[in-house]
Structure formats: C-alpha cells, structure tokens
N, C-alpha and C positions, 0 to 999 in steps of 0.2 A: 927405590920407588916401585918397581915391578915385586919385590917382596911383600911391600905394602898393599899393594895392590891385590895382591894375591888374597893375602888375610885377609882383609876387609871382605872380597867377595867367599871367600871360604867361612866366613862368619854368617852374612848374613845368605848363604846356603842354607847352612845349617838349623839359622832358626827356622826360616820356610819350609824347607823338609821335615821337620820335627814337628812344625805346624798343617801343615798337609795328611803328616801321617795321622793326625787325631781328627781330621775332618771330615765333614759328613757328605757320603757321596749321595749324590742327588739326580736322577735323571728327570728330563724335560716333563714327563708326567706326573712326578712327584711331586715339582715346583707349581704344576697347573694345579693339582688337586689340593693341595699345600694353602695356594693364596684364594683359589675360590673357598676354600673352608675358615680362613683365619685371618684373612688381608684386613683391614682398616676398610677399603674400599668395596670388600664386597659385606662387612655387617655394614657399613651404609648405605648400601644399595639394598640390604635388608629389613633396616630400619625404617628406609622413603617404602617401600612398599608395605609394610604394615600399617601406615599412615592411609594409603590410598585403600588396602583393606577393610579398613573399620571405615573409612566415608562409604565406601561400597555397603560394607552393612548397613550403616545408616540409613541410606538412600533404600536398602528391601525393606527397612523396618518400618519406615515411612510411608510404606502401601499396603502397611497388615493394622486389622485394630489396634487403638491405644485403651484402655482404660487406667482411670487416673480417680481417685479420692482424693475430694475436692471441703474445703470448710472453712469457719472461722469460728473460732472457740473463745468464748471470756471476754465479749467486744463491750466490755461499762464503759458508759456515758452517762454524764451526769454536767450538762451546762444549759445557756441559756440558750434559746434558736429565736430566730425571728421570723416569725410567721404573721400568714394576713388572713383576719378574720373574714370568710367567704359572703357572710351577709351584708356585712358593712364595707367591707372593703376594710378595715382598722388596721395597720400593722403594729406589731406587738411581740414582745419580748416573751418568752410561755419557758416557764421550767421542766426541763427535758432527764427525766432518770430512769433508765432501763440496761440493760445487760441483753445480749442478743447471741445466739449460738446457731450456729447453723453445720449441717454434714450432708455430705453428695457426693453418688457412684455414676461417673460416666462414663461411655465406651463409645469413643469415635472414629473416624472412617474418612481416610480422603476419601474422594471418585477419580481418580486420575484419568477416566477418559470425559468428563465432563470440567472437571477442574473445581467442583465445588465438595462440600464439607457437610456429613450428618452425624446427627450424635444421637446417642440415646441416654438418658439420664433421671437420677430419682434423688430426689431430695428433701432435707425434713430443718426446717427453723421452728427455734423458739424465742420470742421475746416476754422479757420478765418486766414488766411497767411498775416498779417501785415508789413509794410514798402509801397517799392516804389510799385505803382500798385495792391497796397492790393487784393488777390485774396479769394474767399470763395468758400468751396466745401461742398454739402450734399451728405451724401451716407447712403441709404436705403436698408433696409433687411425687407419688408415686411412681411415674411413669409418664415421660414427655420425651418423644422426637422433635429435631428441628432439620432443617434444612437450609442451608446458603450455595445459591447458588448464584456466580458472577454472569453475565451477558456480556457476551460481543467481548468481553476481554481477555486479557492475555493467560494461556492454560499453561504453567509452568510446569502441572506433574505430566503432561502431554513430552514436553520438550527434555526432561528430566529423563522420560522412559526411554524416547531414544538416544540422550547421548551418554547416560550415569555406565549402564551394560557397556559402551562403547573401551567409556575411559577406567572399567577395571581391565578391560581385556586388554586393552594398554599400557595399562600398570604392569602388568602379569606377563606384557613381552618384553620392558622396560627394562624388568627386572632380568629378566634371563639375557637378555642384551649387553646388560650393565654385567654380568657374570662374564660373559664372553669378551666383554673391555678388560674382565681381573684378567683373563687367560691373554692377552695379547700382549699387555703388561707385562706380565709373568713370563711371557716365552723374551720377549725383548728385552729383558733385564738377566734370563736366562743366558740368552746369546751374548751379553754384554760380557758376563761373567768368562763365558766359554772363550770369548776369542783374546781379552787380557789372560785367562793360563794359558792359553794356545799364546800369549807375547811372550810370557814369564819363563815357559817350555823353552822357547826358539831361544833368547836371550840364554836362556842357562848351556841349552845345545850349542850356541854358535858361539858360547866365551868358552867351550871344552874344545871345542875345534878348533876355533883359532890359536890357543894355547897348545895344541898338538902341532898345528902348523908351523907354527911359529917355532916348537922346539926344533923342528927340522929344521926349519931355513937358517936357522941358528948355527947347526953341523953345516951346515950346504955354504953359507955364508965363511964361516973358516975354512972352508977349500976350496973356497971360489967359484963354487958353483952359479952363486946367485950372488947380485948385486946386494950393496950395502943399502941401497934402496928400498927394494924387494922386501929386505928385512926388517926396515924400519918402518914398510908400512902394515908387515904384521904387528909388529908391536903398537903401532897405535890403532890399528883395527881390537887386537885384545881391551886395550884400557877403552877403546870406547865400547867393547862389548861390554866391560865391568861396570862404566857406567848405564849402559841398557838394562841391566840386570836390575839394578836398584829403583827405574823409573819403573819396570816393569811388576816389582813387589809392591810401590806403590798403588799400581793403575788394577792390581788384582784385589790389593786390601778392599778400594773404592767398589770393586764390583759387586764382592763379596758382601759387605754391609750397605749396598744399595738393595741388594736380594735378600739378604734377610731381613731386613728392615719392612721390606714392602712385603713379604711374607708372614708378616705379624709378629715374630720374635725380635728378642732384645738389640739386636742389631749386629752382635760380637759373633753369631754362629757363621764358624768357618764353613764352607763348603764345596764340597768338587763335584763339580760337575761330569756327568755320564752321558755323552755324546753318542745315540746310535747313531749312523751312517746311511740306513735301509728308510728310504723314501717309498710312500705309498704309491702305487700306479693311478694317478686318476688325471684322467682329463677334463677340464668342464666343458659344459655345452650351456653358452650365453642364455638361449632361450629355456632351460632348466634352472640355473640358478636364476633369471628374473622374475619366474615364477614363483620359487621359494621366497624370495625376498617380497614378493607381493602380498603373497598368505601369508607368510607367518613374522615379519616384520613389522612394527608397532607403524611404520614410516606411513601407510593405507590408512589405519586408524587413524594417527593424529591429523591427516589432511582430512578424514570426512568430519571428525570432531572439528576440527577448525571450520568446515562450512556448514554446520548444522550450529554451531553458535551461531556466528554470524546471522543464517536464517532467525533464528531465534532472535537473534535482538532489531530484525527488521518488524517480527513478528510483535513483537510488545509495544516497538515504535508505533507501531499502527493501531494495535487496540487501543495506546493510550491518546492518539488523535483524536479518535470522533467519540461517539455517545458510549457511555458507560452507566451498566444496569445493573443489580443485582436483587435478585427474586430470596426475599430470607419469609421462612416459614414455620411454624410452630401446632406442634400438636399435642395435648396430653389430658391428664388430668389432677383437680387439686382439688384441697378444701381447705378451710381453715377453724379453731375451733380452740375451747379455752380447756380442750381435754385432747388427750392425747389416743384415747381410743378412735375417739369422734374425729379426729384428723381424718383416719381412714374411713370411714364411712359415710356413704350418700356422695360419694365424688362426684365433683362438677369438673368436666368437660372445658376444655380451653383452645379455643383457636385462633390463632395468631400467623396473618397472610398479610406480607408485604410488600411492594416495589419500589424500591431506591434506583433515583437514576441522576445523571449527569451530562449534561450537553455543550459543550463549548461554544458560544455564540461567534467570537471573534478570538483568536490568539494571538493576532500578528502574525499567523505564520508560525507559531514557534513549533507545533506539533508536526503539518508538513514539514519543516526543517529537520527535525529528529529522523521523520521515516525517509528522507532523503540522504540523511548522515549514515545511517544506518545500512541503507542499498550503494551508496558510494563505498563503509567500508567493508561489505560484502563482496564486491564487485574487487577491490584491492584482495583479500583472501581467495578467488576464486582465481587470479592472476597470478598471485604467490603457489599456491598448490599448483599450480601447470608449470612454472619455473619448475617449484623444487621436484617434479616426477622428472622431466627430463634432466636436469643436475643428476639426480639420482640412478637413472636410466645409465648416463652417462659413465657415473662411479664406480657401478659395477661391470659394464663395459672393459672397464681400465683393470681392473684387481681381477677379473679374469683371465686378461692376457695377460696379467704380469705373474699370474699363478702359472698358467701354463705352461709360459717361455722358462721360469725360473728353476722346472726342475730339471728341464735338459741344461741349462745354465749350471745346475749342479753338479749334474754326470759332468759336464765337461772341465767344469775347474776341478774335480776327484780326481780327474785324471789326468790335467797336468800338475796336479801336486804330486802327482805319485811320481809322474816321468822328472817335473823338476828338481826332487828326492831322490831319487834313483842315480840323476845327473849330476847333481853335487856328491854323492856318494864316489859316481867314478871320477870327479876331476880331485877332489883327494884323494884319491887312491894316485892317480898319475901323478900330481902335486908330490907326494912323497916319493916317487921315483925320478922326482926330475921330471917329468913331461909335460907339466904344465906350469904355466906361471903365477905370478899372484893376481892379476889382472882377474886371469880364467878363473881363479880361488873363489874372488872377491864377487866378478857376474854372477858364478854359479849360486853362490851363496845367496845374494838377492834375490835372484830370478826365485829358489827354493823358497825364500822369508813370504813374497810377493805371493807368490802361489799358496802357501798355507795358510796363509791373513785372507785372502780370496776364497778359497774355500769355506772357510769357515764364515765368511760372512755372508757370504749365497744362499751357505746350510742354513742360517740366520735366516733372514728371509724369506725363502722358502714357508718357513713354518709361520713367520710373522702373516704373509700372504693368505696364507693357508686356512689362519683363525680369526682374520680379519674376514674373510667370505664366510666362513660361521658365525662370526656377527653380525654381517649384514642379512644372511638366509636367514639364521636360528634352526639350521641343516647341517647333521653329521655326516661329510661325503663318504668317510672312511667306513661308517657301519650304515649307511643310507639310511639315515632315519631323522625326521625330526627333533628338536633338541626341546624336550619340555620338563620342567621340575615342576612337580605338585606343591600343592597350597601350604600344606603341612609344611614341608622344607623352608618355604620363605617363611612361614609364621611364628617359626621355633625360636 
C-alpha cells in the first residue's frame, strides 16, 4: 500500500513539475496590466463608454448649425379632386394633371438659451400643368428667415446644457472606475492563484517531511525507541499528506484557468505567479482620501445628475400646466412667374407674424397633479442622495482602516511565518534525534501550515484593500497622482 502510495504521488509530482517548469511566471503588475488591456470586462467597459461618447457628440452637434438639402423631385399627378366653385358655391369633380418639382438649402440653429428654433432657407418649385395649353410656373423663395419661438414652456436645450457636460464627465470616471474594478478583480484572482501554489508547495513540503519522518521512526520504532503508536500515526499523517497533494493540484488547476480565463486568454495558460514581499509605506488620512473620492469620483456627479433631472421634470410639469404660447415668424422674399429668369426678379417681400396659444380652462386637476408628482419624486431623490453620501462617507471610513491596520497585519504574520518555519525546522531536527515527539512534529507542522496560508492571505488583502480605495478616489497613493486616461485610449 505504502509502495502504491508512493507512485501514485511520485507520478503525479512529476506531471506538476514538468508542468510548472513551462509556465508563465507572472507578477501581480503584469496580471493588472494584462486584464486592464485584454479582459472581456474592461473592452466592455470600453465598448459602454464609446456609446456615452458619441451621445456626448450628439448632444455638441445639436448646438452648432445644421444645414440640410431639402426637395421633392418627379411628384405626377394625374386624378380627379373635388373642389368648390367659389361663386356658386358648386362642388365639383375638375381634372387634376401636373408634375411638381421642388429643391431647398436650409441652415438652422437651435437657441438653447431661449429654447426656440431659426432657420434660414432658399427655395425653387416648379409646377408643370399638363393637357390643353400646358401651362408651367416657377416660384422662388430666394431667401426667407423664420423664427419659432415657444412661451412660458418647457426649455429642454436649457436643461440639456446643464446636465449632457455632467453625464460625459461621468461616463469618463465610469469608465476609469470600471478599469479599477478589472485591477481588483485581477489582483483577487491573483491572490487566489498565489495561495492554492502556496497549498500545492506546503502539501508537496509536508508529504517529503513526513516521509523523512517517518523513515526514522520507523529505525526508532525497531529499537524501541518510539511506540508503535507514534509510528503509526506517521504513516497515516504521510497517506493523508499524499492525499493533500492531489486536492491541492486540483485547487491550483482551478486558480490557474480562473486567471487566465479572466485575463482574456484560452483559459489552458499555465502560470506562476511572482509574489514580492516589499509593501509600500503609506498611511491614509480619512479627510484626504474623502476629498479625492469627492473630486474625482463619478459618485458627486451621478447625485447632482439625479437632482437636476428630477428639477427638470418638476420643471416641464409646470410649463405643461398653465398657458402655452408660441410666437412662429417669417420673413423673406418670393415671386412667382411662368419663366424662370422672372422668378428672380422684382421680388415680393413676405411677412408672416404669428401667436399660437393654449389655455387649459378646467383639468380636474390632472396638471397640478403632475407638478405635485413631480416635487414628491424630487423631494424622494434629494432624500436618496443624502442616504447614499453618508453610506458612502461611511464606506470609505471602513476600507480606510482596514487599509491601514492590514499592513502592519502583514509585517506581523511575515513574521510569524518566519519564526513558525524556523520552529518546525528545529522540532525536526530534535524529532530525528529523539527529542521530540510526534505530537510536537505534528503542532509544529500546523502551527507552520497555519502561519503561511495566513500570510499569504493578508498579503492578499492588503493589495485587495489597497485597489479598492483606488477605485473609490481614482487616486494613485503610491505615485500621488490622480488616475486619468485620455479619450483616445477609451475610443480605440
């Protein structure tokens, strides 16, 4: 059995080491820079901000002129109309055959701090009146302004101007946020990696030790030194090391293609991770990162975008309650003419000045009802935005101290891994001479297992801590700088 045993872990040593030896070593910046360049997760978070880019263009294109070529070309007709003879009053069926062509250059212009619309425009028809005496008319619009302008109602490019700037510059921390989500990702799945080969290590370490152990107690047990006991529970501490070993190939395969998986490749690339040791010196100070987290976190933006909507829709509620006007105006000049030179010449002058208006006499109610829905769910957003600042307040409270504590947290588990390493070193060395038992074998062993799964998963955290407050600031402590990528980079 113990033959068996033996092979089987000498086997599948060997494929692991053989597999190890072609694997890609990897350190904790390579797998950051690795998944922010290639992850699934950050060209989607590339892809959502290209989207909010181009609405962002839209919205400046939207307050620069348009012009547009406008017409209707080849419009035959040829049926019956019913029409009423103006002296008699007669109605009457009259045969209708003409072709109509028409072309037109206009160039218009919101006003976004008025909220209404001018155009400037030129145009030329012709209609062709076919049958007996075929007649043809051109008629020209050289040059006509209009103007529309709404009253007392709701200015959308008003509400547009302040919140469109808000929600790119939101997109734009969104995005560098959502980058900072690939890097915490990536260091956690890092970690994940590091501490199943920190199992796979220990498990490989502690089935050669016990197997060294064991050979002693083995002579020590043939001359009495050590109970048959003693002996028997090295040997089942080996076979259940031998079993440790194979959960621990498992639980490293799984780390392995969870990281490269989420790092954008086929999933099969092996890799070992490069573990420094050397923590940055930094303390934070609460009232610095709350500050970074206020400037440059999207979290300030999306609350005044949430209350500047809201205003806005109390804002429409209300224009669309009471009276509604709109002032539409026209000026230019035309002529029309059975010659095409004569269109343009001796132009008549045209002006066209109007008031459209609208007054609700009675609604039930339903208009006040809207501008009261409207400040009711205003009044709800301005309630939510004060929760989530103090939650928020709150959050970074917490991941500050647990930044802080965690790196003397680390010094101190480093250092009893080192001493609990140090100590299993000497109780096998006394072990082999007799001076210990397997009791003290067996503490020391865990105590060391205990201590190096603990370190490593402090170290872990640490850095988890660490790029979790660069997500919430979008602040590099280490190089004190802001974290900002240019337009280019997300556009590409």
């Amino acid at each position: 059995m113990r033959r068996l045993s033996i092979s089987i872990i000498a086997a599948v040593t060997m494929l692991l080491v053989s597999g190890l030896s072609h694997a890609q070593s990897m350190t904790l910046n390579d797998a950051v820079e690795t998944a922010r360049r290639q992850s699934v997760t950050a060209l989607a978070a590339r892809s959502a901000f290209i989207s909010d880019y181009w609405s962002y263009r839209s919205y400046k294109a939207s307050l620069l002129p348009s012009l547009s070529l406008y017409g209707n070309l080849a419009s035959f007709d040829r049926s019956l109309r019913l029409l009423q003879n103006y002296e008699t009053g007669e109605m009457v069926y009259t045969n209708n055959y003409n072709m109509q062509n028409s072309l037109g250059l206009a160039l218009t212009q919101n006003v976004s701090l008025t909220g209404g619309t001018m155009s400037l425009y030129s145009d030329l028809s012709r209609i062709d009146q076919f049958g007996l005496g075929g007649v043809k008319t051109w008629y020209s619009q050289p040059l006509t302004f209009s103007y529309a302008q709404p009253l007392f109602a709701y200015n959308r490019f008003k509400w547009e101007r302040e919140i469109s700037p808000r929600e790119y510059e939101k997109a734009k921390r969104e995005y560098v946020e959502k980058m900072e989500e690939v890097t915490v990702s990536a260091v956690h799945l890092f970690f994940n990696l590091v501490q199943a080969s920190q199992n796979w290590e220990t498990a490989m370490s502690n089935y050669a030790n016990t197997c060294r152990m064991r050979d002693i107690a083995s002579e020590k047990s043939r001359l009495g030194v050590i109970t048959r006991d003693e002996y028997l529970q090295l040997e089942l501490r080996a076979l259940n090391d031998s079993i440790s070993i194979n959960e621990s190939v498992t639980g490293l395969r799984e780390a392995q293609m969870a990281l490269s998986s989420f790092l954008g490749t086929d999933g099969t690339l092996d890799i070992s991770p490069v573990v420094s040791e050397e923590l940055p010196d930094i303390v934070m100070d609460y009232d610095m990162v709350m500050s970074k987290a206020m400037r440059n976190s999207s979290f300030v933006l999306s609350n005044e975008i949430s209350v500047l909507n809201a205003e806005a829709a109390i804002a429409q509620a209300k224009a669309n309650r009471g009276l509604s006007m709109q002032l539409n105006a026209r000026f230019g000049l035309s002529k029309s003419d059975a010659q095409f030179a004569a269109a343009y010449r001796h132009l008549l002058d045209q002006e066209v000045v109007g008031l459209s208006f609208s007054i609700p006499i009675f609604d039930w109610g339903l208009g006040r009802g809207r501008v009261k829905k409207a400040e009711a769910a205003a009044d709800v957003v301005r309630a939510q935005v004060e929760q989530s600042e103090n939650e928020y307040r709150s959050s970074i409270f917490t991941a500050v101290g647990q930044f802080n504590n965690q790196r003397q947290q680390c010094l101190a588990s480093r250092r009893a891994r080192d001493i609990a390493e140090e100590r299993f070193e000497l109780v096998m060395d006394r072990f082999s001479r007799g001076e210990a038992t397997v009791l003290e074998f067996n503490n020391a062993r865990s105590e060391k297992d205990s201590a190096v799964l603990k370190y490593a998963s402090d170290l872990g955290n640490f850095w988890n801590y660490y790029y979790t407050l660069r997500q919430l600031t979008l602040y590099d402590f280490i190089n004190a700088a802001d974290i900002d990528v240019p337009v280019s980079e997300m556009t590409e």
